[in-house]
N, C-alpha and C positions, 0 to 999 in steps of 0.2 A: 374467702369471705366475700359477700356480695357486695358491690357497691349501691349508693342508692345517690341521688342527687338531693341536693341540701332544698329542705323546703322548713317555712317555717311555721309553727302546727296552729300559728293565729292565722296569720293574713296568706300564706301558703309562698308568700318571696323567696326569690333563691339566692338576694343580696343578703351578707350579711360579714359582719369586719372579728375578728379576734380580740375578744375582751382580756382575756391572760389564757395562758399557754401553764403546762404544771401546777393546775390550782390545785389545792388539797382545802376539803370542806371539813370542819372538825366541827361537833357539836354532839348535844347529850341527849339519849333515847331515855326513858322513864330511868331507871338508873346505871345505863350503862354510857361512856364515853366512843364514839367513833372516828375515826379520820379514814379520808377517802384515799384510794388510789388516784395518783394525779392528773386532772379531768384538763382538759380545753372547753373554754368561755367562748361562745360565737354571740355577739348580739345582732339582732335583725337593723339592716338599716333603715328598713320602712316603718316598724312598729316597735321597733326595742326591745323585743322579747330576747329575756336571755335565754340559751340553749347550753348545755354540757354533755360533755361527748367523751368516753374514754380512749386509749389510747387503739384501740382498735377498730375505732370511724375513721373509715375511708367513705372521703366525697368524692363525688365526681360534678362536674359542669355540663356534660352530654344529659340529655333529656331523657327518661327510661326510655328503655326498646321497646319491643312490642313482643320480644321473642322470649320474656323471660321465662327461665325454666323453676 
């Protein structure tokens, strides 16, 4: 899977701290009930924005290449 570097899709920061770890979002569509596969909460340090990521976002801290394929 690719990795990409964490940016964040308001202010484009790549700071950002862990709001919860295992969250599961449960809530109701017209009428049916959902819960989520359990997501990671990052929020932005610069702007707040929260992010969720399921368990298969891999960040990285390196800046993209230039090689990507």
């Amino acid at each position: 899977m690719e990795q990409k570097a964490l940016a964040c899709p308001v202010c484009q920061s790549n700071k950002a701290e862990i709001a919860g770890e295992d969250v599961k979002i449960s809530g109701q569509f017209q009428d049916k009930a959902f819960l989520t596969t359990p997501l990671t909460v990052l929020r932005c340090t610069r702007c707040g924005y929260y992010m969720f990521f399921d368990k298969m976002a891999q960040f990285t801290t390196k800046e993209p290449s230039s090689d990507e394929s």
